[in-house]
C-alpha positions as CSV (number, residue, x, y, z in Angstrom):
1,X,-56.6,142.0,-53.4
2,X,-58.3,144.4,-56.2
3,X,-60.5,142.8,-59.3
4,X,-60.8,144.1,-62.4
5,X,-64.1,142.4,-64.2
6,X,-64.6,142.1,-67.9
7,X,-68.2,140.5,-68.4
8,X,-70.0,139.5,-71.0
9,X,-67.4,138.9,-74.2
10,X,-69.6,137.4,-76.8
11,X,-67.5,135.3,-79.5
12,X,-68.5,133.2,-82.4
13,X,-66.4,129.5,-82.2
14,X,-66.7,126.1,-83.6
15,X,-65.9,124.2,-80.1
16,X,-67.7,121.1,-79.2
17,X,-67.9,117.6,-79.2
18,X,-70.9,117.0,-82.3
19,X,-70.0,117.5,-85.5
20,X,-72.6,120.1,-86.0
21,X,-71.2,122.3,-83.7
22,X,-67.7,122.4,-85.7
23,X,-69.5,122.6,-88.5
24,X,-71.8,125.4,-87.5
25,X,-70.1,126.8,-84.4
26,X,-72.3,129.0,-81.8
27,X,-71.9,132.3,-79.7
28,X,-69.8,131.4,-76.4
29,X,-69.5,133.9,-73.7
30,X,-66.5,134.9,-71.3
31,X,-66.5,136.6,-67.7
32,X,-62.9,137.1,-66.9
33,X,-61.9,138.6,-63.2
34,X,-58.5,139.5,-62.5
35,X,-56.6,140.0,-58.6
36,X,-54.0,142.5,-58.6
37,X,-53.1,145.7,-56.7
38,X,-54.5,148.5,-58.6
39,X,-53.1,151.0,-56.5
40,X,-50.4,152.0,-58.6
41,X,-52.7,152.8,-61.4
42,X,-54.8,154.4,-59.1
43,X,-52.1,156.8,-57.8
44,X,-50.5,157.5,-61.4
45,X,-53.9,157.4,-63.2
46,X,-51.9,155.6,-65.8
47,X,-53.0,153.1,-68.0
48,X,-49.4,151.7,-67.9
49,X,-49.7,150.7,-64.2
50,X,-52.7,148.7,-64.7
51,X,-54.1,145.6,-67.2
52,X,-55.3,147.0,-70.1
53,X,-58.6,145.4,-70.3
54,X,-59.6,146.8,-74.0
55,X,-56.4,144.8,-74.7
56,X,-57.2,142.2,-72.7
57,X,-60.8,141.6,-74.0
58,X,-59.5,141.4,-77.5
59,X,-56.9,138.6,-76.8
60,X,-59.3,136.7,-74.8
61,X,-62.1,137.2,-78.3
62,X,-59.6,136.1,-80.5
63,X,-58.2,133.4,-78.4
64,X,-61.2,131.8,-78.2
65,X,-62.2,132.2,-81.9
66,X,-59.3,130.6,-82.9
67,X,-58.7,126.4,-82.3
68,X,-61.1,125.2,-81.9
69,X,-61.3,122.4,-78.9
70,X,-63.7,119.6,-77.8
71,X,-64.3,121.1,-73.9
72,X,-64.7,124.5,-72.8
73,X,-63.0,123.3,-70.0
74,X,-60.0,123.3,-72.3
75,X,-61.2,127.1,-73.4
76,X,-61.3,128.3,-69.9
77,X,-57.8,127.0,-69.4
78,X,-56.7,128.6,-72.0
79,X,-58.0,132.1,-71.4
80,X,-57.1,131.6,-67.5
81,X,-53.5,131.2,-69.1
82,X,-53.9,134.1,-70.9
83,X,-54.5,136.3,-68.4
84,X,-51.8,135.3,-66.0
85,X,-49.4,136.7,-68.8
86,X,-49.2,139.5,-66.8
87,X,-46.7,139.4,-63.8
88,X,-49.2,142.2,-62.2
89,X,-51.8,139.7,-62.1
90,X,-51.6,136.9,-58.8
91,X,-54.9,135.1,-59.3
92,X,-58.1,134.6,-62.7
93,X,-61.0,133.4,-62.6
94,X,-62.6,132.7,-65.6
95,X,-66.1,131.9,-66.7
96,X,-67.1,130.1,-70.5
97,X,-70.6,130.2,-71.2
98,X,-72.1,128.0,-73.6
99,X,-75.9,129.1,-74.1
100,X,-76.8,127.4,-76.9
101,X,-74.8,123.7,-75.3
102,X,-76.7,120.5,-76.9
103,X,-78.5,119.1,-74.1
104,X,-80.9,116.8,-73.3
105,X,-83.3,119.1,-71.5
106,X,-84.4,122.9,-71.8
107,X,-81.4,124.7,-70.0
108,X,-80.7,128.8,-70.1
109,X,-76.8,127.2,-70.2
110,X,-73.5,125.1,-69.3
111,X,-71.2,127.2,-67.9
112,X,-67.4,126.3,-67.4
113,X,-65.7,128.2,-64.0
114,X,-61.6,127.8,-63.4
115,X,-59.6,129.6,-60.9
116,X,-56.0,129.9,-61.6
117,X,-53.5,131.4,-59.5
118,X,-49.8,131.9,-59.8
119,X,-47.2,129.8,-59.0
């Protein structure tokens, strides 16, 4: 099966068990993979036979801004949701990152990895 990767999405949320970090929120960032047969898109070199990932990336930043959660467990469930919108797409995987995660020892970050396929 084809990918198409979208790394990197930075977004500003207030998700988090502490107070503090619904009070302050924190930069959270979103790797999204996608399976699906891009060989339609490649043949018509048209955007319409393909996920628009520009599209994409923006639900997936606003998505996340928005409602905030305890978990980002419950995050990457709902962008993994998100993504399976599309009929075109069979299987996600997405990644939350959490660099800035309150933790008892010095850590780069907590990261959060679901795989979702359809039913």
């Amino acid at each position: 099966m084809d990918r198409i990767a979208v790394t990197g999405i930075e977004v500003f949320a207030h998700h988090g068990v502490l107070p503090h970090e619904r009070a302050l929120g924190q930069r959270f960032v979103i790797d999204l993979v996608l399976e699906l047969d891009l060989a339609p898109a490649a043949a018509s070199d048209d955007v319409n036979d393909t996920v628009h990932y520009g599209e994409l990336a923006a639900d997936v930043a606003a998505l996340v801004a928005d409602d905030p959660v305890d978990l980002i467990e419950t995050v990457a469930e709902r962008v993994a949701t998100r993504c399976l919108v599309d009929p075109r797409v069979s299987a996600t995987e997405v990644t939350v990152h959490k660099p800035a995660a309150p933790l008892p020892v010095v850590a780069t970050e907590v990261a959060v990895t679901v795989r979702r396929e359809r039913t």
